[in-house]
N, CA and C of each residue as an Amber inpcrd file, in Angstrom:
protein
   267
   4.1190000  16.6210000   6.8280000   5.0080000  17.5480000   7.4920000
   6.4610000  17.1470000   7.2540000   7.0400000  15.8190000   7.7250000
   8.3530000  15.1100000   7.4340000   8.5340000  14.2920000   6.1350000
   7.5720000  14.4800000   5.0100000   7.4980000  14.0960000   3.9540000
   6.5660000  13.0250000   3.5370000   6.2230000  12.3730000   2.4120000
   5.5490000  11.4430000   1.6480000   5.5590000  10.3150000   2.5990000
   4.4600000   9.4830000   2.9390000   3.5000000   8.6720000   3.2920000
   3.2740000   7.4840000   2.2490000   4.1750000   6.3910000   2.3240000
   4.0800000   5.4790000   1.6870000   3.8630000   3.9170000   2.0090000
   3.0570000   3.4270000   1.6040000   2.2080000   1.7440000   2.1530000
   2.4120000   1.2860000   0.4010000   2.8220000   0.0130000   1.2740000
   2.8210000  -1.6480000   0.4020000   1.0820000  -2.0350000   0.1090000
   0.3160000  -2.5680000  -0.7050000  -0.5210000  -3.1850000  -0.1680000
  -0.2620000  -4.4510000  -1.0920000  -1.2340000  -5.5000000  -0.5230000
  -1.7060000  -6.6590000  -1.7560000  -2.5550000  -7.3210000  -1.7590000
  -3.4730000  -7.2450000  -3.4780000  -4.2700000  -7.3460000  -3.9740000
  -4.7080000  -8.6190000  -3.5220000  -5.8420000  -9.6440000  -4.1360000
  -6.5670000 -10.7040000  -3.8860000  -5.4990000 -11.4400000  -4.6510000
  -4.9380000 -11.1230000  -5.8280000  -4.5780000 -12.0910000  -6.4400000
  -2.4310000 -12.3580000  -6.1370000  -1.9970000 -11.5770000  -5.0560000
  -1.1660000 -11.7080000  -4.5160000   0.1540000 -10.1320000  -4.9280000
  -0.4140000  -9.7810000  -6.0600000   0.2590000  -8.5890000  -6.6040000
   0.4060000  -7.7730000  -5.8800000   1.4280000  -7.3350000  -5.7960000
   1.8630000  -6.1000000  -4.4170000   1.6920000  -4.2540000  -5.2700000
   1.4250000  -3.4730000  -4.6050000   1.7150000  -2.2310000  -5.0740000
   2.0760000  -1.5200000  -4.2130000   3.1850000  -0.2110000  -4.4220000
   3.6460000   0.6730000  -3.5410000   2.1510000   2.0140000  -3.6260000
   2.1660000   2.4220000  -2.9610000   1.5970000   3.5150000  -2.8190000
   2.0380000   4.4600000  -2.1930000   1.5910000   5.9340000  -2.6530000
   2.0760000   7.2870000  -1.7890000   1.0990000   7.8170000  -1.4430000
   0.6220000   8.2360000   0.2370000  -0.4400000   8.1570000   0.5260000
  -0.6930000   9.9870000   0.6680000  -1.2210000  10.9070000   0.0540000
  -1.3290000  11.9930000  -0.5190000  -2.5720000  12.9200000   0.9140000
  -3.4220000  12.0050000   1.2930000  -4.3260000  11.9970000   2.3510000
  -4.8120000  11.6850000   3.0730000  -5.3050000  11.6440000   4.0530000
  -6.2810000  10.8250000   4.9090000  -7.5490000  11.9310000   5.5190000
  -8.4660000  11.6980000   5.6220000  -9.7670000  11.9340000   6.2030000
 -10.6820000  10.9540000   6.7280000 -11.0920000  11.4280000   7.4440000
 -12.7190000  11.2140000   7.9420000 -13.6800000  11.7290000   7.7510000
 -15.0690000  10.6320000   7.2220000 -16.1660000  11.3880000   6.8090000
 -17.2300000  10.4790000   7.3480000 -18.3340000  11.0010000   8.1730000
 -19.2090000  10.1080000   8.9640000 -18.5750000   8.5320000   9.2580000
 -17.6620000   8.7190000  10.1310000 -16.5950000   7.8030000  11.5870000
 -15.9500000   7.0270000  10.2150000 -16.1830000   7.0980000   8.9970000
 -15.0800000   6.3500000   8.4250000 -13.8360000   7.0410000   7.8550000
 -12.5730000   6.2000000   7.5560000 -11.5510000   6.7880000   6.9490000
 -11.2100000   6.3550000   5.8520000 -10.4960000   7.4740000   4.8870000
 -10.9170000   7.4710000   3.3880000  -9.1800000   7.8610000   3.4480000
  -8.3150000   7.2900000   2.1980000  -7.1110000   7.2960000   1.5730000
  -7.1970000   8.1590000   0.4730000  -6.5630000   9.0880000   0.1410000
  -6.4660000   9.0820000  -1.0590000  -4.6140000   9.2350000  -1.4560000
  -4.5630000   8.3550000  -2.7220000  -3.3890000   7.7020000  -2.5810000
  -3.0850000   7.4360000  -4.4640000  -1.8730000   7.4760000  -5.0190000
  -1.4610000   7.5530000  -6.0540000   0.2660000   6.4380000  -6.1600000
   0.4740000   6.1850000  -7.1010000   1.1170000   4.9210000  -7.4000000
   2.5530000   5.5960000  -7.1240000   3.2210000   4.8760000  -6.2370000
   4.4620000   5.4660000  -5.7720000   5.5830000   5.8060000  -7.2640000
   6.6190000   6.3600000  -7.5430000   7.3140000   6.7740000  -8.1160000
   7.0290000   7.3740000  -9.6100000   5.9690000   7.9520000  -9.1460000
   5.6270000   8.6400000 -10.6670000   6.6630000   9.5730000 -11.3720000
   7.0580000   9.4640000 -12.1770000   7.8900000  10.7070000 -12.9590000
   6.8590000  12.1710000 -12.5860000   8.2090000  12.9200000 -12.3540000
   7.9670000  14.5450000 -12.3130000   6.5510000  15.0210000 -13.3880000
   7.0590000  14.7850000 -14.4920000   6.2320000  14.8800000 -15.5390000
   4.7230000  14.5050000 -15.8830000   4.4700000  13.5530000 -15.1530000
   3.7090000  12.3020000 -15.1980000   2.0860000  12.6120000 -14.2690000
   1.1460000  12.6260000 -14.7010000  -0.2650000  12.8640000 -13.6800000
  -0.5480000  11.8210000 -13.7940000  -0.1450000  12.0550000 -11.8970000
  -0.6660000  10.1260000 -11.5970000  -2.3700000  10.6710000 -11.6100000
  -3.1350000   9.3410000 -11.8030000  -4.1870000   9.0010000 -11.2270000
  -4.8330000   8.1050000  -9.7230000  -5.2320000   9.7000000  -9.3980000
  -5.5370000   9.5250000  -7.5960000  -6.8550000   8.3420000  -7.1560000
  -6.4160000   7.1760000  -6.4720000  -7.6390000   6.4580000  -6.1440000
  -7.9700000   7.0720000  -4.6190000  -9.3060000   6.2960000  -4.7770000
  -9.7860000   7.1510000  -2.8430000 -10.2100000   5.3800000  -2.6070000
  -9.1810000   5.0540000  -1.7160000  -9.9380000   3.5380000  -0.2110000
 -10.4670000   3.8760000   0.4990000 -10.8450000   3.4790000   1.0670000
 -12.2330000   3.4730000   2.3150000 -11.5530000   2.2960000   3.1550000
 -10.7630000   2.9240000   4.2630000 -10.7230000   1.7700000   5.4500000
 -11.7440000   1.1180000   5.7770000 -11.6580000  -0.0660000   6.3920000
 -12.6750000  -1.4700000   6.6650000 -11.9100000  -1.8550000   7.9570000
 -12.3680000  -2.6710000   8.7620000 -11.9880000  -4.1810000   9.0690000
 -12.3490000  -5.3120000   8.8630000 -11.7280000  -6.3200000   8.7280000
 -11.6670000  -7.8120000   8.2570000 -12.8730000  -8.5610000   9.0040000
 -13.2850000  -9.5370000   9.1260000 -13.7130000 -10.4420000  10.2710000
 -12.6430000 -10.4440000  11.6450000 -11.7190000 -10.4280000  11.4030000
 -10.6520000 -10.5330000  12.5370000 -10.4840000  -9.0990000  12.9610000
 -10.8820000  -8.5420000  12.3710000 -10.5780000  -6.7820000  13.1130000
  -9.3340000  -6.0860000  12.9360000  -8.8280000  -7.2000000  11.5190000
  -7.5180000  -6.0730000  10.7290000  -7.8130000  -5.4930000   9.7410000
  -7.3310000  -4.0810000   9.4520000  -7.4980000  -2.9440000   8.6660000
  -7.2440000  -3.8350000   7.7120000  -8.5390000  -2.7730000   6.0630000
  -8.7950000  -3.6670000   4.9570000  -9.0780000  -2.5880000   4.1540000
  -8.3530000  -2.0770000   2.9480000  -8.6360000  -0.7530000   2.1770000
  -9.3780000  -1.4870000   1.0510000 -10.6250000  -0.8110000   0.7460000
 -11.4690000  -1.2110000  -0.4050000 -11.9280000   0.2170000  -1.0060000
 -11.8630000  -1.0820000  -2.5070000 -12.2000000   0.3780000  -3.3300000
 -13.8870000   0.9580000  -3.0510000 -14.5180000   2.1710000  -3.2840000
 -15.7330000   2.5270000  -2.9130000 -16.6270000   1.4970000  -3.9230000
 -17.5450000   1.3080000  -4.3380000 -18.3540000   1.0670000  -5.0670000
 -19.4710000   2.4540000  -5.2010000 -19.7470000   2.4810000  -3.7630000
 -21.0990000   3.6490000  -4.5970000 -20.7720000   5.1600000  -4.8270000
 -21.4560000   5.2250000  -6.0590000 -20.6490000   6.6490000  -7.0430000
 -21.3590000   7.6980000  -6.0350000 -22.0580000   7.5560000  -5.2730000
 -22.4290000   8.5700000  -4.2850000 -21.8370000   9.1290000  -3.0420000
 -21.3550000   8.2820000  -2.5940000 -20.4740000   8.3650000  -1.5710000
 -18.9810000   8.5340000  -2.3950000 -18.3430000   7.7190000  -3.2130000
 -17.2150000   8.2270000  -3.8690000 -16.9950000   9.8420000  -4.0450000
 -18.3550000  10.2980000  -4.5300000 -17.9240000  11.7780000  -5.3720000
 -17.9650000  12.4630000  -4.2800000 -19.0100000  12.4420000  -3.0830000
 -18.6240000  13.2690000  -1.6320000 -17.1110000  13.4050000  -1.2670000
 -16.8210000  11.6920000  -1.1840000 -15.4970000  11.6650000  -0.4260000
 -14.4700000  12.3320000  -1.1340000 -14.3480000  12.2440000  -2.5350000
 -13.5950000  12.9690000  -3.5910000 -13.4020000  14.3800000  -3.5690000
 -14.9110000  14.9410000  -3.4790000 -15.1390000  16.3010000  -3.3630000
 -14.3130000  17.1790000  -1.9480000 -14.4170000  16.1970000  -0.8600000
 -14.0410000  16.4430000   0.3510000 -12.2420000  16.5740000   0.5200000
 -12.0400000  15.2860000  -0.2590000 -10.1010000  15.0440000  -0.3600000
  -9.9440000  16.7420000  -1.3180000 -10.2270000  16.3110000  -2.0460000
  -9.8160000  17.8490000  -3.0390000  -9.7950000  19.3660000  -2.7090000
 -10.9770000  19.3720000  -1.8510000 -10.7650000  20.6450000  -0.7640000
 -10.0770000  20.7920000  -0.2530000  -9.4220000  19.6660000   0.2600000
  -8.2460000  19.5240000   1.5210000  -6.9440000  19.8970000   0.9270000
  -6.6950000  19.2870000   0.1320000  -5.5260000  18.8080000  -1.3260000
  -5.7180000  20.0380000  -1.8460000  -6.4080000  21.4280000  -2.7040000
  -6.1490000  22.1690000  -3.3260000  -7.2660000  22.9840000  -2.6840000
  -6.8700000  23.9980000  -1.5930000  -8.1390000  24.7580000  -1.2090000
  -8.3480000  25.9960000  -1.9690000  -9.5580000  26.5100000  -2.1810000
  -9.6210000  27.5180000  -3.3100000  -8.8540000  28.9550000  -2.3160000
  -8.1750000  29.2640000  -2.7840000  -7.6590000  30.8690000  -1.8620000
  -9.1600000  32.0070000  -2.2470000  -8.7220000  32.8370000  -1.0540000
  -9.3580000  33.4310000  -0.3690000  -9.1530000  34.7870000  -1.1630000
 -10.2310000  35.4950000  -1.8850000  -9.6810000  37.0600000  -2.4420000
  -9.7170000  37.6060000  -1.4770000
């Protein structure tokens, strides 16, 4: 509504990345990101990843990538509806 949605994160190996966070949903009580590499040129098709919120052992938020291609392509299928809905004839 007040514009672009942007988070720091960092990796295991200490590497930081900006991100622009494009979505958020819920799909059976979990929440799913979908999110693209902050400052892309105009020109430029970023490539959209989808996280899957977690918590840690300690009970701090933990974005991981999906592993199963089953649940990925739901959650995918689901962001994209949201993100580009087909209009209505």
């Amino acid at each position: 509504m007040f514009g672009s949605d942007f988070m720091t994160i960092v990796d295991e190996d200490g590497q930081e990345y900006e991100l622009e966070v494009l979505t958020s949903t819920e799909v059976d009580g979990c929440t799913y990101l979908a999110v693209i590499p902050a400052g892309c040129e105009e020109n430029e098709i970023p490539e959209i990843s989808i996280l899957k919120s977690e918590e840690d052992e300690n009970g701090e938020p933990l974005l991981c990538a999906i592993e199963d291609e089953q649940e990925l392509q739901r959650v995918y299928d689901i962001i994209m509806d949201e993100l580009y809905p087909e209009e209505e004839e």
